[in-house]
C-alpha positions as CSV (number, residue, x, y, z in Angstrom):
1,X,-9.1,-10.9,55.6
2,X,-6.4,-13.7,56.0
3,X,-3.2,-13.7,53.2
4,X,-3.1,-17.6,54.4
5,X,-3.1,-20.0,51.6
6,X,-5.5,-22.6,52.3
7,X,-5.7,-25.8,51.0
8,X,-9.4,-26.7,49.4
9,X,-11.5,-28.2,51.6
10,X,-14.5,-30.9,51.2
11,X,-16.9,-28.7,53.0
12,X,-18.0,-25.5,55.1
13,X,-20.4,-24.6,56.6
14,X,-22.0,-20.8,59.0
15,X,-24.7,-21.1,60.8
16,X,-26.8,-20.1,63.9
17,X,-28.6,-23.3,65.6
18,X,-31.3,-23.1,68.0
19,X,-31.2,-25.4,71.0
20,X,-34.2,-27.6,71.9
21,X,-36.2,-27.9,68.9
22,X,-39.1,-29.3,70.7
23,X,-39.6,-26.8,72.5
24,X,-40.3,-23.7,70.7
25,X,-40.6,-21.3,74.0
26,X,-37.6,-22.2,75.4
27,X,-34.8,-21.8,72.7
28,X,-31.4,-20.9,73.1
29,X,-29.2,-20.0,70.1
30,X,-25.4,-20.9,69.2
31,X,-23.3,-19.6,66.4
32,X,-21.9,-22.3,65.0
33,X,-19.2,-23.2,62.4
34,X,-17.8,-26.0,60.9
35,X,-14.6,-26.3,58.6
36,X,-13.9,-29.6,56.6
37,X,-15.9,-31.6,59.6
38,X,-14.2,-29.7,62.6
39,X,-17.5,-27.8,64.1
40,X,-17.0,-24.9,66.8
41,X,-19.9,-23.5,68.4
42,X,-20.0,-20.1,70.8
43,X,-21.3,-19.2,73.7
44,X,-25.5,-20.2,73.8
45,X,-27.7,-16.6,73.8
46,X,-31.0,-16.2,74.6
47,X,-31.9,-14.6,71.1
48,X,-31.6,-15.4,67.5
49,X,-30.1,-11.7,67.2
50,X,-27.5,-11.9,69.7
51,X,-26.3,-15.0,68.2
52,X,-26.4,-14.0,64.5
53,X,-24.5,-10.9,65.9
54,X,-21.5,-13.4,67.1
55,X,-21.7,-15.3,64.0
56,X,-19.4,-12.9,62.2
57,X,-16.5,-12.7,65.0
58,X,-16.9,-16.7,64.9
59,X,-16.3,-17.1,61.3
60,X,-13.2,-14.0,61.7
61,X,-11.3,-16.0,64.3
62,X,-11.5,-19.4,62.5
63,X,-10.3,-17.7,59.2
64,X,-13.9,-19.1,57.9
65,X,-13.9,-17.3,54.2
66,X,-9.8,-17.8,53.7
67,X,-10.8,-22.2,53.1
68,X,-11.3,-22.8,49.3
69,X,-14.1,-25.7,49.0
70,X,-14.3,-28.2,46.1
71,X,-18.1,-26.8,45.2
72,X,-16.5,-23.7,44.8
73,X,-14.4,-24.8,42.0
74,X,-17.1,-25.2,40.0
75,X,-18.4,-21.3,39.8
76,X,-19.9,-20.5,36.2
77,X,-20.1,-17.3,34.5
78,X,-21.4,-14.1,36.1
79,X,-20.4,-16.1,39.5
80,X,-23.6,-18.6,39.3
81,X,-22.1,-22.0,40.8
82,X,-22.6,-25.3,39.0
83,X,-23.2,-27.8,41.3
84,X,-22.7,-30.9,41.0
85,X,-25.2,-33.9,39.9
86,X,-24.6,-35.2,43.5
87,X,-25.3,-32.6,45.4
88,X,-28.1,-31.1,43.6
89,X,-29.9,-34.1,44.0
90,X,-29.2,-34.1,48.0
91,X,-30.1,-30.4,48.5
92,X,-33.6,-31.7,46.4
93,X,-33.6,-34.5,49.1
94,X,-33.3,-32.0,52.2
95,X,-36.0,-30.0,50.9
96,X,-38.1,-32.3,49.9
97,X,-37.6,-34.0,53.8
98,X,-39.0,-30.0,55.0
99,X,-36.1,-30.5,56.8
100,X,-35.3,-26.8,55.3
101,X,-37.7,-25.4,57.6
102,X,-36.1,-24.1,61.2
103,X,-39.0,-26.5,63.4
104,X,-37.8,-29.7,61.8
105,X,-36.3,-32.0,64.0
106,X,-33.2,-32.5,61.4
107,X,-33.2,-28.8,60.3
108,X,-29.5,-28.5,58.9
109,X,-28.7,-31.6,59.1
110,X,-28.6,-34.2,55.7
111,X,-27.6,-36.8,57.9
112,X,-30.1,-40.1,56.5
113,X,-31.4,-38.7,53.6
114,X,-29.8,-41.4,52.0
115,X,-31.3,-44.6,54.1
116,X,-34.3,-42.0,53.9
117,X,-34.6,-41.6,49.9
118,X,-31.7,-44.3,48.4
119,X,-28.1,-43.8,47.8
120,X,-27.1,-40.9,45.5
121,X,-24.1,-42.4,42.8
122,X,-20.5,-40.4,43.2
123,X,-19.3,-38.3,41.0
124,X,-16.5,-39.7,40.7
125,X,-14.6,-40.7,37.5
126,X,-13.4,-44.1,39.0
């Protein structure tokens, strides 16, 4: 674990990806990791496992758990996270889209939701 201080981040994001999600025979599979918008992906494998096994060693050498994120500021009591009205409402909108299940075409991405379902209002004071 990295002493670093880091300094809060929008977002962040671990994953393993599947190539070609049309074609369900012939996969290949990429960790892949993505710190305030800069995404780094390894070496394609063959299986889920392989790359779920490099997923760790990704996240080591970017320093991925040393990045404080602003939805992390908002952690409740016994560590429950508050989220916020705003993205509440876009992880309803991603599930609602199926696009939580691995054979969508947009699985883990919320990229149009909001041309899909309508703009969701900012948090923001201003």
């Amino acid at each position: 674990m990295s002493t670093t201080k880091r300094n809060k981040i929008t977002c962040k994001e671990s994953a393993v990806i599947p190539s070609n999600y049309h074609l369900p025979d012939d996969r290949s599979y990429a960790a892949y990791v993505s710190i305030n918008g800069d995404s780094t992906y390894s070496a394609w494998f063959d299986t889920k496992e392989e790359a779920i096994a490099v997923q760790p060693l990704l996240e080591k050498v970017l320093d991925y758990h040393s990045y404080p994120t602003m939805a992390e500021e908002s952690e409740g009591p016994e560590g429950v996270r508050a989220m916020t009205e705003r993205v509440r409402i876009m992880d309803e909108r991603y599930h609602e889209s199926g696009r939580d299940k691995p054979e969508h075409p947009m699985h883990g991405l919320y990229t149009g939701l909001a041309k899909e379902y309508g703009e969701v209002p900012s948090n923001s004071p201003e």
